[in-house]
N, C-alpha and C positions, 0 to 999 in steps of 0.2 A: 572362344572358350565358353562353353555354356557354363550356366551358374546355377544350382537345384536350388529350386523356394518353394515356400509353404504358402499355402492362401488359407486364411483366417477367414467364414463369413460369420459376421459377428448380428444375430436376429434382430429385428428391429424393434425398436420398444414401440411400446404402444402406451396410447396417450387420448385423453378426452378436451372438447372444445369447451366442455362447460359437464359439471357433474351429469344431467341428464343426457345428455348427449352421445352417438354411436359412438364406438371403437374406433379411431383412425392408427394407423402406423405409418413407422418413420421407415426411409428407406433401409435395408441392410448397408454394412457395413463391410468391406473389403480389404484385408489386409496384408499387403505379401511380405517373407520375411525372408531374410536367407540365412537364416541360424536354422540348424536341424537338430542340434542339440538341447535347447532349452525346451522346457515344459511352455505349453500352449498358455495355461494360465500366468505365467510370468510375463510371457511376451506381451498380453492382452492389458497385465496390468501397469505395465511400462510404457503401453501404448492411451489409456486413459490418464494415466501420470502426468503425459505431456501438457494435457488443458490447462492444467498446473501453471505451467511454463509459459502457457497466452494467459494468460490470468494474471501472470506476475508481470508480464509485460505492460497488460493495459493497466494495472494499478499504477505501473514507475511514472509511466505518460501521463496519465489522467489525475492522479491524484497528487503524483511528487512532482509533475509538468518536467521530465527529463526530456533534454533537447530544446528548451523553450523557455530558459533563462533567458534574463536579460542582464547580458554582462556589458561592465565599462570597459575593460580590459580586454584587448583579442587575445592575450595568451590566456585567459583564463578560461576561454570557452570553448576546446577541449578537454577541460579538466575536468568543468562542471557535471557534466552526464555520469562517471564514472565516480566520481563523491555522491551523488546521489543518489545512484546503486546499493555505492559503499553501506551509504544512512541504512536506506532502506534493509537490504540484506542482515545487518548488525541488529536493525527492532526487530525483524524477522526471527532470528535465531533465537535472539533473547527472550521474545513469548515465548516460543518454540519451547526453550528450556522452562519458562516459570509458570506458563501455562498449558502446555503441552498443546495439538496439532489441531482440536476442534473449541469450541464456543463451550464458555462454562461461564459459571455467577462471575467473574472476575469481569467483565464482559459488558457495555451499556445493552439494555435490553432489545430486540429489533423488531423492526413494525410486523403488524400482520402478514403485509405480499409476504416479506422476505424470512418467514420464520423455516422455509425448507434447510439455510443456509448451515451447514457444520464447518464451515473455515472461516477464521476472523478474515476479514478484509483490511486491506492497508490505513483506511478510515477509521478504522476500527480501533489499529494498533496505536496510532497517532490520539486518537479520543484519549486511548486508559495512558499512554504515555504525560499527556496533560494531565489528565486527573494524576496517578502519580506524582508528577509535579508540580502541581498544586497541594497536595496533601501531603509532601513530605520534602518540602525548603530546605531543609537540614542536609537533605543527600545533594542538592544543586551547591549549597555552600561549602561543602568538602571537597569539590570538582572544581573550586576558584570559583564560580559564579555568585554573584553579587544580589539576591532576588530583593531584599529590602529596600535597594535606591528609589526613587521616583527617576521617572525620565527626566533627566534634564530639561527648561525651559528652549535651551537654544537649538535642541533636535527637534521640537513641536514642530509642523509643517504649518506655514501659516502662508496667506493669500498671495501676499507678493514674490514668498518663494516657490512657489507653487508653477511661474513661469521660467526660473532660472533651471537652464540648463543643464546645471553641475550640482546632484544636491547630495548630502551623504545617505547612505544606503537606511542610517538610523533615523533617517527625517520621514520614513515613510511609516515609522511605527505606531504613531499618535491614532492612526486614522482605523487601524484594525484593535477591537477593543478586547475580541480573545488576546490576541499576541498582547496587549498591556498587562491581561489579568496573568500572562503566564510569567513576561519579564518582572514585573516587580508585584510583588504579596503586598496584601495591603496589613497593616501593621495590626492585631485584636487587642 
């Protein structure tokens, strides 16, 4: 059975090695579709949409390290990839709603190279979620969380536990001094 498709050639942009420097271009772009009904431009933009979609992927890997826990448990290591999605996905939506889809003041500022950038990054969303949480304790204590404790003495990681085998997940806390300032507020 034959199938009718459309071929998209999408031009190729063009781009410089360095301001003074000639024109080079990138190769065209080729895309076949078999919908005959939608508009060209829908398809095109459905079809740049998807970067989107390796974008979100390499953020969950590189930045939230899905698949690359280290669990005690073997039942729990199916679980973990798909909680961490979960995370991820729920601050997603949540800027999404209170900051809507590009970079605005709400925002830490970004370097020179990277000022082309108009979509926060997963790093991004994690920074202003700290900051929030640092700036407003009040909303972490309405959720049961506890920010005023100090760590306990007996979760500090110290030398000689340091080779034991078996240690609680909260003994690693001590040694990352963001994750302290985020667990416990220091008292003004």
């Amino acid at each position: 059975m034959l199938v009718p498709l459309r071929l998209f050639v999408v031009a190729p942009t063009a781009y410089r090695k360095r301001k003074s420097s000639k024109l080079y271009y990138r190769k065209p772009a080729y895309l076949l579709c078999t919908s005959l009904t939608h508009r060209a431009d829908e398809l095109l933009q459905i079809y740049f949409d998807c970067w989107q979609i390796e974008v979100n992927h390499r953020e969950e890997k590189d930045t939230l390290g899905v698949g690359q826990a280290q669990l005690w448990n073997p039942v729990a290591v199916p679980k973990q990839p798909p909680l961490a999605v979960a995370a991820y996905s729920a601050l997603l939506l949540a800027a999404l709603n209170t900051f809507g889809p590009h970079r605005n003041e709400a925002y830490a500022p970004l370097p020179r190279w990277r000022k082309q950038t108009k979509r926060p990054s997963c790093l991004d969303l994690i920074t202003l979620l700290r900051k929030e949480m640092d700036e407003h304790p009040k909303l972490l204590q309405s959720l049961g969380m506890n920010t005023s404790l100090p760590l306990p003495p007996d979760l500090t990681p110290t030398p000689s536990s340091a080779t034991s085998p078996r240690r609680s997940p909260d003994a690693y806390r001590s040694s990352d001094k963001s994750l302290d300032r985020l667990l416990s507020v220091e008292q003004k």
